[in-house]
VEXBA-172510 format. One record per residue (C-alpha): residue number from 1; residue in three letters; x, y, z. Coordinates in steps of 0.02 Angstrom, whole numbers, padded with zeros to 5 digits, m for minus. Layout:
% residues N
@pos->NUM code->ALA X->X Y->Y Z->Z
...
//
This chain:
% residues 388
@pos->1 code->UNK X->m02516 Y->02801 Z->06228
@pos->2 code->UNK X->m02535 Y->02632 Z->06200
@pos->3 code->UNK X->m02603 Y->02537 Z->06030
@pos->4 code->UNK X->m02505 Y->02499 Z->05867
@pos->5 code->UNK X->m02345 Y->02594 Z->05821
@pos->6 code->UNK X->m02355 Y->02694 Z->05713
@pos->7 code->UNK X->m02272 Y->02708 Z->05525
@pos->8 code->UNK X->m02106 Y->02822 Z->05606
@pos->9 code->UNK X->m02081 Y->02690 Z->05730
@pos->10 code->UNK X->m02069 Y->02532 Z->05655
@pos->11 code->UNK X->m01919 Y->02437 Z->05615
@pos->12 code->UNK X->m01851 Y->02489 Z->05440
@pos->13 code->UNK X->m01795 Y->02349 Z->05315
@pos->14 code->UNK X->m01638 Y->02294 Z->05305
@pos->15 code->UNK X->m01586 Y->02365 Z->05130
@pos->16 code->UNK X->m01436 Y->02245 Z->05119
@pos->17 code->UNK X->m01553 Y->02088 Z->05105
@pos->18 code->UNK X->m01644 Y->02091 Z->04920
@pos->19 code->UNK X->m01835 Y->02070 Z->04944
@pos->20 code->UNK X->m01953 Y->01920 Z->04903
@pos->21 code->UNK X->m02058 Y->01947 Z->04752
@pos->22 code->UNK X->m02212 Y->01917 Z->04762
@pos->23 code->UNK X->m02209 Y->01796 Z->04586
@pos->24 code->UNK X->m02344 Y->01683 Z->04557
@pos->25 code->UNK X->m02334 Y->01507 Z->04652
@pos->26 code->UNK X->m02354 Y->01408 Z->04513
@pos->27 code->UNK X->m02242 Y->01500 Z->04414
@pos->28 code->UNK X->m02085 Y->01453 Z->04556
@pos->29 code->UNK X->m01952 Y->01354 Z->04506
@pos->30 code->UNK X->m02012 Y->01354 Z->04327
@pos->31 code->UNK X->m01880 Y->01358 Z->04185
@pos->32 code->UNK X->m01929 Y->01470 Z->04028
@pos->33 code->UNK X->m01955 Y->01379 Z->03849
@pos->34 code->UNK X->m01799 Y->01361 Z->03740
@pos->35 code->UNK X->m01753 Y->01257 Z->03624
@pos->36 code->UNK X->m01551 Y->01241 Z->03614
@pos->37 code->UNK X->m01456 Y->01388 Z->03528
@pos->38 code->UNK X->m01291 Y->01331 Z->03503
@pos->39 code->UNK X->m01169 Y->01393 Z->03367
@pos->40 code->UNK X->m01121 Y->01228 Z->03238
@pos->41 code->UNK X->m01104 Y->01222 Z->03072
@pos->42 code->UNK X->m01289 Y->01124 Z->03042
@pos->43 code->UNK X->m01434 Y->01188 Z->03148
@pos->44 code->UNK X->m01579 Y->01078 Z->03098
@pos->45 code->UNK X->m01692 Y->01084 Z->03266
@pos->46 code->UNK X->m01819 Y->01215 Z->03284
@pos->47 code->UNK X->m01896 Y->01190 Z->03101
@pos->48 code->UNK X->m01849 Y->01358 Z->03022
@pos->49 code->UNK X->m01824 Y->01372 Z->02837
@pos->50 code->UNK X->m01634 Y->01360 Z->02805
@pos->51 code->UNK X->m01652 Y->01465 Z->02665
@pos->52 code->UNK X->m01610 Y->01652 Z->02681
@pos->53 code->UNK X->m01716 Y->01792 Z->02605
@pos->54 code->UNK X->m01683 Y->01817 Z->02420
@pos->55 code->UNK X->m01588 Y->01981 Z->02381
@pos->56 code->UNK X->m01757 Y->02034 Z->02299
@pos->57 code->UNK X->m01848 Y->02011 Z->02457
@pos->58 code->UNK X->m01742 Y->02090 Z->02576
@pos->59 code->UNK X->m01719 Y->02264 Z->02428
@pos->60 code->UNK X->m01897 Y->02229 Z->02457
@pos->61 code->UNK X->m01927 Y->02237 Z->02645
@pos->62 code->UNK X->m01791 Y->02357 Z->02667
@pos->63 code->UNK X->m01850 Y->02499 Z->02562
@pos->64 code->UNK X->m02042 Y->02474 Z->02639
@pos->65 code->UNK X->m01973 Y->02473 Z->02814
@pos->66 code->UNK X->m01876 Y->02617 Z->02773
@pos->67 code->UNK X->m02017 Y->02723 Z->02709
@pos->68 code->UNK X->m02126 Y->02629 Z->02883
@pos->69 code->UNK X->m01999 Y->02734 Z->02973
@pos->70 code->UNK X->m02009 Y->02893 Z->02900
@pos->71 code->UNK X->m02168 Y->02890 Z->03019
@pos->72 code->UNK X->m02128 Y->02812 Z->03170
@pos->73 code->UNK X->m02175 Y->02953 Z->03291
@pos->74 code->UNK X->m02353 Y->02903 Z->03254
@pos->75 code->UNK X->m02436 Y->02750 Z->03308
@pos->76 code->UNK X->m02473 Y->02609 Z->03168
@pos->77 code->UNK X->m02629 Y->02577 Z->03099
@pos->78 code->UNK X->m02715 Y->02472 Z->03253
@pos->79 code->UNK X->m02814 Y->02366 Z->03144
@pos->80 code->UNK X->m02678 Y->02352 Z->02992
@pos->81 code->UNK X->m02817 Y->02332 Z->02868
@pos->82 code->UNK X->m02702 Y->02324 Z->02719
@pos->83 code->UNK X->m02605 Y->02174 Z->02787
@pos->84 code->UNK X->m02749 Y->02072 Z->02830
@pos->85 code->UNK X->m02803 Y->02100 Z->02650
@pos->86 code->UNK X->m02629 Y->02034 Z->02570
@pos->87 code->UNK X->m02666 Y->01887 Z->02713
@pos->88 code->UNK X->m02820 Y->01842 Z->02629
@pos->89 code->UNK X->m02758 Y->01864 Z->02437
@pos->90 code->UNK X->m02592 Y->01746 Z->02491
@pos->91 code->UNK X->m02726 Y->01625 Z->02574
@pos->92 code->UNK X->m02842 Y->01634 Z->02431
@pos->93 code->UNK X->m02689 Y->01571 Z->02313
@pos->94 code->UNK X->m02603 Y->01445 Z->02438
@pos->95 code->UNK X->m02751 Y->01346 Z->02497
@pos->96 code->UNK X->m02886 Y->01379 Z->02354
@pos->97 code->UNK X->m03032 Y->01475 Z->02503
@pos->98 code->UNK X->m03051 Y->01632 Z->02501
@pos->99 code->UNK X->m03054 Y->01713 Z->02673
@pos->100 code->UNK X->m03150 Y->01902 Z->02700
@pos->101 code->UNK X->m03003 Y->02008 Z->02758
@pos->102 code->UNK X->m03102 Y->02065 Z->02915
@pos->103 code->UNK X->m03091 Y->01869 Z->02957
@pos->104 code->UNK X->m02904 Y->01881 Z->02989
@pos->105 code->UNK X->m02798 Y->01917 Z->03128
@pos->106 code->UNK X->m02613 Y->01947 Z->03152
@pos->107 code->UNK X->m02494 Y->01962 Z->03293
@pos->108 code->UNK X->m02321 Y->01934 Z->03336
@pos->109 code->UNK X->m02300 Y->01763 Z->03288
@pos->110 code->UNK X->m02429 Y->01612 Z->03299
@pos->111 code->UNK X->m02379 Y->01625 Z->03490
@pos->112 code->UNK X->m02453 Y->01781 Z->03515
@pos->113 code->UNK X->m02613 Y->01734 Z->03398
@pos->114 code->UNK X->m02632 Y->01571 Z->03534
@pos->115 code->UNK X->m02602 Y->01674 Z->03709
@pos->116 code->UNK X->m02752 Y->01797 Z->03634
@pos->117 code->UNK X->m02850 Y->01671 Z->03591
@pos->118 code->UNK X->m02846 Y->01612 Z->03770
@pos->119 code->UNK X->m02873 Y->01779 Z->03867
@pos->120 code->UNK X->m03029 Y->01783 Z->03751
@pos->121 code->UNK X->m03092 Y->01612 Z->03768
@pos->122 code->UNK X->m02989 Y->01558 Z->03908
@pos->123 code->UNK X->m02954 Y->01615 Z->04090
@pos->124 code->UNK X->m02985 Y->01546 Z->04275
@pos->125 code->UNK X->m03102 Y->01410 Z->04275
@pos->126 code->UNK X->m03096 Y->01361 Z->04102
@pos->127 code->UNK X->m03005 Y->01206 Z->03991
@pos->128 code->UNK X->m02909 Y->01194 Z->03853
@pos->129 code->UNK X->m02851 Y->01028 Z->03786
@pos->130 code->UNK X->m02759 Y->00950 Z->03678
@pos->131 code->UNK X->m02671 Y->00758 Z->03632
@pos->132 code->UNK X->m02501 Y->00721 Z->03643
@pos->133 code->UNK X->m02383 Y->00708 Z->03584
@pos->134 code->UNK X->m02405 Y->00872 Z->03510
@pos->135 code->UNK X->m02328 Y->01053 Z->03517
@pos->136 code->UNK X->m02219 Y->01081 Z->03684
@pos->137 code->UNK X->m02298 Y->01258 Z->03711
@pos->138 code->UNK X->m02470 Y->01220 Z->03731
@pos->139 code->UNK X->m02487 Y->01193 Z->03900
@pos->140 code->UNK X->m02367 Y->01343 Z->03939
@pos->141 code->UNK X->m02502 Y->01465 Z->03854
@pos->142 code->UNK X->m02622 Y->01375 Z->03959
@pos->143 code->UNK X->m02524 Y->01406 Z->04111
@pos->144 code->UNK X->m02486 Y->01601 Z->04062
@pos->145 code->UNK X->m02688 Y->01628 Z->04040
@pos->146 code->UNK X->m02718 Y->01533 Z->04242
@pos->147 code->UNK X->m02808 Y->01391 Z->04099
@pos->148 code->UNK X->m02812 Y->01214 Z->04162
@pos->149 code->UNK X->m02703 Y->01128 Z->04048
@pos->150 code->UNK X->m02812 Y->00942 Z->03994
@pos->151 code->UNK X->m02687 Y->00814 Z->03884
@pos->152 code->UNK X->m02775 Y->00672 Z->03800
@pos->153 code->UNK X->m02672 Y->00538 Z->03700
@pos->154 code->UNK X->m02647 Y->00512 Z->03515
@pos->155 code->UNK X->m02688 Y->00337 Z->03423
@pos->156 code->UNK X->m02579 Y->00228 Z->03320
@pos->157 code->UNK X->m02455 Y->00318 Z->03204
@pos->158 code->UNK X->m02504 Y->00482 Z->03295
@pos->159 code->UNK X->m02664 Y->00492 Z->03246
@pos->160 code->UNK X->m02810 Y->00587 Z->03322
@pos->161 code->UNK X->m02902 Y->00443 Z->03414
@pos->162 code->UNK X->m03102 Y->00515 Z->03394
@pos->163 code->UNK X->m03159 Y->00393 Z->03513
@pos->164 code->UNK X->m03038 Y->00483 Z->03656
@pos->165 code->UNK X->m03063 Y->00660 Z->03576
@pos->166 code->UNK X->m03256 Y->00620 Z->03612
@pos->167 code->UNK X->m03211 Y->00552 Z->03774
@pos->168 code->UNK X->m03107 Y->00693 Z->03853
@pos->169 code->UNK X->m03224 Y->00846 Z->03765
@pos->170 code->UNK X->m03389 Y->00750 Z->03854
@pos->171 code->UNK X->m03283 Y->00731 Z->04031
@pos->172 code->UNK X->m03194 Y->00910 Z->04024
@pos->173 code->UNK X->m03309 Y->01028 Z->03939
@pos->174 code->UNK X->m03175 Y->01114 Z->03868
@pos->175 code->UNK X->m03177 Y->01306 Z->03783
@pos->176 code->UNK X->m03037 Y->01257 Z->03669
@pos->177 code->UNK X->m02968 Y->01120 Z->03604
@pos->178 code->UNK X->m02804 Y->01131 Z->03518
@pos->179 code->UNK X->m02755 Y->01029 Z->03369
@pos->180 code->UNK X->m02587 Y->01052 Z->03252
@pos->181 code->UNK X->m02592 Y->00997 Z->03067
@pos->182 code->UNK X->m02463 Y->00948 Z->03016
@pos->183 code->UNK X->m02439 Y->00894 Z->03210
@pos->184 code->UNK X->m02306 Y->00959 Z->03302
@pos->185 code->UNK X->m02162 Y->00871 Z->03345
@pos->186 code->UNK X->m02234 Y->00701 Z->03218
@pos->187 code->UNK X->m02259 Y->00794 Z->03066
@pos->188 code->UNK X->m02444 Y->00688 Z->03060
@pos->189 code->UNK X->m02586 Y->00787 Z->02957
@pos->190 code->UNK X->m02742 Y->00790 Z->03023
@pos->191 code->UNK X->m02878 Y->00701 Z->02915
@pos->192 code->UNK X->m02993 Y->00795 Z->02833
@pos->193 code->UNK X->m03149 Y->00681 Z->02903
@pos->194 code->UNK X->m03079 Y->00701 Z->03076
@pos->195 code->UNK X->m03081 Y->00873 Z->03074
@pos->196 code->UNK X->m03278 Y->00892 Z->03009
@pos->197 code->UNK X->m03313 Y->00732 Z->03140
@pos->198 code->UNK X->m03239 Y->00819 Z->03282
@pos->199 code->UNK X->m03313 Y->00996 Z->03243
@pos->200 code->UNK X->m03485 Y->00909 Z->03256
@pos->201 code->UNK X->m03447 Y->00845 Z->03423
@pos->202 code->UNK X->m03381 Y->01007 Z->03482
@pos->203 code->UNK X->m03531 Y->01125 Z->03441
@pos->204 code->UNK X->m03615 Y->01120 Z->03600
@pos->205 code->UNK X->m03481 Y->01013 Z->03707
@pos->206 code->UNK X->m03407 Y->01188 Z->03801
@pos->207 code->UNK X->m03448 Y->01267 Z->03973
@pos->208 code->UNK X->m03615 Y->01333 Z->04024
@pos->209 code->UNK X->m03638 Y->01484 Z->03960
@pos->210 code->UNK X->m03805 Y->01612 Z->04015
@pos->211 code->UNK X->m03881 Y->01422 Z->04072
@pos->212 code->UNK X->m03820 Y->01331 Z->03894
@pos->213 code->UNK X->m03682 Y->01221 Z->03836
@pos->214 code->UNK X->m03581 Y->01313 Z->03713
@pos->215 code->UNK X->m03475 Y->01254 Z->03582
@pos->216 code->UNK X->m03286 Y->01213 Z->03612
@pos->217 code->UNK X->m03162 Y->01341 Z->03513
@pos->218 code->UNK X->m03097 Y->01226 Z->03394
@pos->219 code->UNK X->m02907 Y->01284 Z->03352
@pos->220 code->UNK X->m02832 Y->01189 Z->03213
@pos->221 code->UNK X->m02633 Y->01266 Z->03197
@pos->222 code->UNK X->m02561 Y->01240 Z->03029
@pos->223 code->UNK X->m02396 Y->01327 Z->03081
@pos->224 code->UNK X->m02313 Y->01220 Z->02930
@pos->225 code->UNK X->m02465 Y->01212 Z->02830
@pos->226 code->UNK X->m02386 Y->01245 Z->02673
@pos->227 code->UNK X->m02278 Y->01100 Z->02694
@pos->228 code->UNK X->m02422 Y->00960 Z->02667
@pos->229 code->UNK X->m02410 Y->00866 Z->02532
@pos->230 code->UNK X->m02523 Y->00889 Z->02349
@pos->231 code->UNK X->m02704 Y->00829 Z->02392
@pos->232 code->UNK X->m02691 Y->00861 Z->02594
@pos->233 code->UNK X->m02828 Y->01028 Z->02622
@pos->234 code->UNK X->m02807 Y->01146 Z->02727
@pos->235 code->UNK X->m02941 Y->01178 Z->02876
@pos->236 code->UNK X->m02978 Y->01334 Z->02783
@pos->237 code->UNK X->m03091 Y->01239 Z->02676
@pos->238 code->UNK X->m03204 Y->01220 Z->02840
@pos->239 code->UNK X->m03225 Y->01377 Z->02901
@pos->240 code->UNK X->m03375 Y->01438 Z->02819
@pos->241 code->UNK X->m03477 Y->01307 Z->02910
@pos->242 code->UNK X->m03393 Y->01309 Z->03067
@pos->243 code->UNK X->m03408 Y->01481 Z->03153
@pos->244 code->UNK X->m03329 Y->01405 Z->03322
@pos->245 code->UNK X->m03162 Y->01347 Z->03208
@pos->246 code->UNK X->m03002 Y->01439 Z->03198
@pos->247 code->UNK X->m02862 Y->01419 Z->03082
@pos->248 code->UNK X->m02684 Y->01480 Z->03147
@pos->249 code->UNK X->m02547 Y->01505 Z->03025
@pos->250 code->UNK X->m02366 Y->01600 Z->03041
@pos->251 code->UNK X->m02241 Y->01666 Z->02925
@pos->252 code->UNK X->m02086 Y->01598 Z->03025
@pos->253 code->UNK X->m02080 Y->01440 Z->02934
@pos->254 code->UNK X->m02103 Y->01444 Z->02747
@pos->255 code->UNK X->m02096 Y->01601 Z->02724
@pos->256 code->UNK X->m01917 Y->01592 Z->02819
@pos->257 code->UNK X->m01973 Y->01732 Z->02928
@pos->258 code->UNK X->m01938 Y->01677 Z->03076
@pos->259 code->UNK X->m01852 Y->01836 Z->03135
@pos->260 code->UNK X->m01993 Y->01942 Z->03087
@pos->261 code->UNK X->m02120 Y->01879 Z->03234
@pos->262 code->UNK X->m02277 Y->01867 Z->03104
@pos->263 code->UNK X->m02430 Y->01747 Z->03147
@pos->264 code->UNK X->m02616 Y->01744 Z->03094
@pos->265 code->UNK X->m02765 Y->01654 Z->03112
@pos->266 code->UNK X->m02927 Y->01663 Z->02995
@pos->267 code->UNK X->m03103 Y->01642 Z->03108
@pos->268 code->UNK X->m03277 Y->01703 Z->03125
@pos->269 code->UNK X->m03314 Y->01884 Z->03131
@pos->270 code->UNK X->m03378 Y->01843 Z->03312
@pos->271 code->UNK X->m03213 Y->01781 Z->03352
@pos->272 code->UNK X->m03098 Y->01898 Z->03281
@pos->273 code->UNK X->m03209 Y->02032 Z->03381
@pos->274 code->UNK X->m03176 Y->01930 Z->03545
@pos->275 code->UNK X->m02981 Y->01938 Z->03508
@pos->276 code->UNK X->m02994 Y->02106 Z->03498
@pos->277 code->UNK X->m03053 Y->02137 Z->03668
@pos->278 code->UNK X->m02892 Y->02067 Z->03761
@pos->279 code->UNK X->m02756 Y->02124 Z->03612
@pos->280 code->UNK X->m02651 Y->02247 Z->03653
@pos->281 code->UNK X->m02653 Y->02437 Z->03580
@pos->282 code->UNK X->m02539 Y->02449 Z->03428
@pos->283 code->UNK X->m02467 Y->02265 Z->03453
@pos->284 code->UNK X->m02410 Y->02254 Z->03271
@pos->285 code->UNK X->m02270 Y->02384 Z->03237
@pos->286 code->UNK X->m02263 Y->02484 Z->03095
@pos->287 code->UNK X->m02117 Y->02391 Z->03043
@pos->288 code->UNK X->m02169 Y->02217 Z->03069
@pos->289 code->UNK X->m02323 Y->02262 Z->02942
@pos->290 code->UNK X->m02225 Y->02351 Z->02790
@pos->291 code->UNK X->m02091 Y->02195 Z->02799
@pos->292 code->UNK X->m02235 Y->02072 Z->02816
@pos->293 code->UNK X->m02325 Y->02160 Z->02652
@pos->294 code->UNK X->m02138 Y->02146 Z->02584
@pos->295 code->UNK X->m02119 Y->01967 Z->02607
@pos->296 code->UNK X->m02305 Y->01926 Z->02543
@pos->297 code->UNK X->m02267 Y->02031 Z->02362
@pos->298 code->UNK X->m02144 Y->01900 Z->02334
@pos->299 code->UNK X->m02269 Y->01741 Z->02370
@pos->300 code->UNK X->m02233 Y->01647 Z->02193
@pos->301 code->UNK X->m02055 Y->01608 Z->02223
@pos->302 code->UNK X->m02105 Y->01570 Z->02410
@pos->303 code->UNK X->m02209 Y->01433 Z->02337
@pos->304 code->UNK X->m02061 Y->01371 Z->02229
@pos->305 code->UNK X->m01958 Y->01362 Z->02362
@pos->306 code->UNK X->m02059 Y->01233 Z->02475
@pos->307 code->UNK X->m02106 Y->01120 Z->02329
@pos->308 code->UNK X->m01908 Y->01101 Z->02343
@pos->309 code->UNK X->m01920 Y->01072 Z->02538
@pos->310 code->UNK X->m02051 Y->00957 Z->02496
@pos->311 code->UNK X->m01963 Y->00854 Z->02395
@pos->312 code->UNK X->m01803 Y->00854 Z->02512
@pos->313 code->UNK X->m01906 Y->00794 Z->02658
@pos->314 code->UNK X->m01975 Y->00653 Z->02557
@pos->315 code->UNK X->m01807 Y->00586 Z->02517
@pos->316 code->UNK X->m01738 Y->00618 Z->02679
@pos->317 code->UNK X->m01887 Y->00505 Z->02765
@pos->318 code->UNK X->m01842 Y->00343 Z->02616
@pos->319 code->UNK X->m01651 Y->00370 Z->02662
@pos->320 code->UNK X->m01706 Y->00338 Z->02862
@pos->321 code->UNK X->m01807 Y->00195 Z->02822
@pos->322 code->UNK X->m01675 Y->00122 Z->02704
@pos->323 code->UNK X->m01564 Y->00139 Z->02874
@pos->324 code->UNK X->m01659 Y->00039 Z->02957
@pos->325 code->UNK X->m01761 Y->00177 Z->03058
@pos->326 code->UNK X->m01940 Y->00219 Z->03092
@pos->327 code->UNK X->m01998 Y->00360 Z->03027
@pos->328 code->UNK X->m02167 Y->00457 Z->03045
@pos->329 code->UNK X->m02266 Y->00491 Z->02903
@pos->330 code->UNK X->m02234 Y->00703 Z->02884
@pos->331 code->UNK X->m02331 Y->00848 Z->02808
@pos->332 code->UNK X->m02225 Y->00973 Z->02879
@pos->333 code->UNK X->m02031 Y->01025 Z->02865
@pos->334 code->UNK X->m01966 Y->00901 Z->02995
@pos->335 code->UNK X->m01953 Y->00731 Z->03027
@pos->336 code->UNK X->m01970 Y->00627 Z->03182
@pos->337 code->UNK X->m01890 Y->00456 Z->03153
@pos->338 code->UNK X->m01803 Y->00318 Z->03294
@pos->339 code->UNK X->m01840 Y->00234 Z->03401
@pos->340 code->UNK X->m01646 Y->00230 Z->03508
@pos->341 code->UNK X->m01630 Y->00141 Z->03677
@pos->342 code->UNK X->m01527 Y->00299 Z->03723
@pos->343 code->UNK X->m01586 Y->00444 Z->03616
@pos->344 code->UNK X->m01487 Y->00587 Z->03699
@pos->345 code->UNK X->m01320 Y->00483 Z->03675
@pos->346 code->UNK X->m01365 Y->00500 Z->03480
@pos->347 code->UNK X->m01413 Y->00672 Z->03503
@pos->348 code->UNK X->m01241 Y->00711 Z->03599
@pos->349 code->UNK X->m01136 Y->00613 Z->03455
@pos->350 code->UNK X->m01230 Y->00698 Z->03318
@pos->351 code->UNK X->m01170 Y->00868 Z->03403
@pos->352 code->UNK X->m01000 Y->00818 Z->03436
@pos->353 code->UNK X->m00999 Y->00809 Z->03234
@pos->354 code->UNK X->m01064 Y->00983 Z->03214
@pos->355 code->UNK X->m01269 Y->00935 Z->03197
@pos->356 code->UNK X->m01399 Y->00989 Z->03313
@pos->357 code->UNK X->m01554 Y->00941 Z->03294
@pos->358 code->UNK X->m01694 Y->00894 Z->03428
@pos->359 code->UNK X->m01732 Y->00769 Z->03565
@pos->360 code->UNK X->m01923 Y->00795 Z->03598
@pos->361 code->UNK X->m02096 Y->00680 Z->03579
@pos->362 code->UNK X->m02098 Y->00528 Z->03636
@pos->363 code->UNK X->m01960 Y->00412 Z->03734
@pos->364 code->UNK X->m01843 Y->00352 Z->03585
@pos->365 code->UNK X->m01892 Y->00460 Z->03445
@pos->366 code->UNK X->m01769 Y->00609 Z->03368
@pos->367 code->UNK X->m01830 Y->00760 Z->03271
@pos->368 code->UNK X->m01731 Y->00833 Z->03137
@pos->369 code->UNK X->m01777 Y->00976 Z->03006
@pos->370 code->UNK X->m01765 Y->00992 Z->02830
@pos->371 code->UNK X->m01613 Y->01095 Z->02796
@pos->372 code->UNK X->m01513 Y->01133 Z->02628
@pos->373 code->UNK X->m01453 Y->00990 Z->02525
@pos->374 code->UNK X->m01265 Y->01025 Z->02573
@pos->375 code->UNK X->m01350 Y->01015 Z->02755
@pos->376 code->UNK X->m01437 Y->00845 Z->02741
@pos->377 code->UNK X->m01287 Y->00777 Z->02672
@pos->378 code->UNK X->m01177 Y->00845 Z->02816
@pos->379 code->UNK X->m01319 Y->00764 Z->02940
@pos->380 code->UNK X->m01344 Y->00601 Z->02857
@pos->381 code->UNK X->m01151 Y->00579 Z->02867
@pos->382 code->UNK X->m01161 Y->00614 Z->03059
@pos->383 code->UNK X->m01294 Y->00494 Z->03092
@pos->384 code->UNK X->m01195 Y->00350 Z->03007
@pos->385 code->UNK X->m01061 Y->00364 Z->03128
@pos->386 code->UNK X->m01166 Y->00405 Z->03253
@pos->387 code->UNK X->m01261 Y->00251 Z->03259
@pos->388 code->UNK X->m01133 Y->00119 Z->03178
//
């Protein structure tokens, strides 16, 4: 009987050889995001706040995660209505707007709040763009949603250049647009004016939608919002107006949270009803919300706390320009200062002396966070010797 064998008669695999997956092709050869983890005595390179938890805060977060667990063969409340409400009351003290709780969102960290945002708004045959330099991850949340990643360039002193960011939304028709404030790794706020300016331009610069331009997502990230300095608004103030804006914040930095994977982002009802569409059931543990309502009952002395890391960061940036360095003007908890000829041989001698901080941005330029006193000390001592 001739034709194809049949299933019983073809060769079997050779179990001793470990099959190809069938991963995606632009994912080969890829290395995952990282920044370094290495065990010194001064860690001042991924921007976390280096101070602890207060006793009062963790008596706090432990007794509400132990009653959270007293419960944990049921699922948590899917749309954690409680939490979004503390959300709004903390955002109603720390920026002056008051947001309707049903206009927040939260997930695990600000990284989760961005990779919804582009399932919703995102996807094959879509763009999201953004100017550099700015936050290392973008892209790779453009990549994980099959986006096509669009980078623009920043002006002088990091700046958003409005003449480019009119120039790239009219040539890309993009359905987001990414901007950090303060900017990630420069520190650089985002002016007020440039935000309204490029809102306008962005209302109908977007892909054709039912025969129509639509607007462009506008996503303004103030992961270190808190950190800006007395007079600097937040993009809060602009939502109101702007039903195609979104505001992304996290609790990982000021809040020193880091470990506790909580991000949030304040938008139009229309858009918060979009993000629900692609989140996952349940994504928020029961846990993760009673040690997030924790953390937010003890708001006042969080607010204490980064006047203090305000203040450090401002003398830390005079002390680098009395050294003779440049320094970008910063809103956040980090500085970026240089320029070296060889910026990873200052990098390696800082960490032969026990301080890590960060070679990222631009060629030359070093990023280093605010860390305790006794830790800025410890650094500025290292960088002496490391560039004497």
């Amino acid at each position: 009987m001739s034709g194809a064998a049949s299933p019983s008669s073809a060769p079997m695999p050779d179990v001793r050889v470990r099959p190809l997956l069938p991963l995606r092709a632009d994912l080969a050869g890829l290395e995952p995001y990282g920044a370094p983890q290495l065990d010194v005595p001064v860690r001042l390179n991924v921007n976390e706040n280096p101070f602890a938890p207060s006793p009062e805060v963790v008596e706090d977060i432990a007794a509400s995660v132990g009653r959270a667990a007293a419960g944990l063969n049921r699922y948590p409340d899917r749309d954690f209505p409680e939490l979004r409400e503390a959300l709004a009351d903390y955002l109603a003290v720390e920026s002056h707007v008051r947001v309707d709780p049903e206009s927040i969102w939260a997930a695990n960290g600000s990284n989760e709040v961005m990779l919804q945002i582009l399932q919703a708004f995102g996807g094959c045959g879509r763009t999201v763009v953004s100017f550099a330099p700015t936050y290392s991850m973008y892209h790779e949340y453009a990549r994980d949603t099959c986006t096509h990643w669009v980078q623009g360039d920043r002006g002088d002193g990091f700046r958003l250049d409005l003449a480019e960011v009119e120039r790239v939304l009219e040539r890309e028709h993009p359905s987001v647009l990414l901007l950090a404030s303060p900017n990630n790794p420069t520190g650089t706020a985002l002016d007020p004016r440039a935000v309204h300016r490029v809102l306008d331009m962005a209302r109908a610069s977007g892909p054709l939608v039912q025969g129509g331009r639509s607007a462009t997502l506008v996503v303004v990230d103030e992961a270190y919002g808190e950190f800006r300095r007395q007079g600097v608004p937040s993009a809060l103030e602009l939502l109101g107006d702007h039903p195609h804006l979104v505001v992304s914040r996290t609790m990982s930095k000021a809040f020193g949270m880091a470990g506790l994977r909580l991000g949030y982002m304040a938008a139009a009802p229309e858009v918060i009803d979009s993000i629900m569409l692609v989140r996952l059931p349940y994504h928020l543990s029961a846990l993760t919300q009673a040690a997030a309502l924790a953390a937010l009952r003890h708001r006042d002395a969080l607010m204490t706390q980064i006047a203090g890391l305000r203040a450090e960061r401002d003398a830390l940036a005079a002390w680098l320009v009395e050294q003779g360095h440049q320094v970008a003007e910063s809103d956040a908890n980090f500085i970026l200062f240089g320029t070296f000829p060889d910026r990873n041989a200052v990098f390696r001698a800082l960490l032969e002396r026990g301080v890590l901080i960060r070679v990222v941005g631009p060629e030359g330029w070093l990023r280093v966070s605010v860390g305790t006193p006794e830790e800025t000390e410890a650094f500025k001592a290292a960088l002496k010797e490391a560039t004497a």
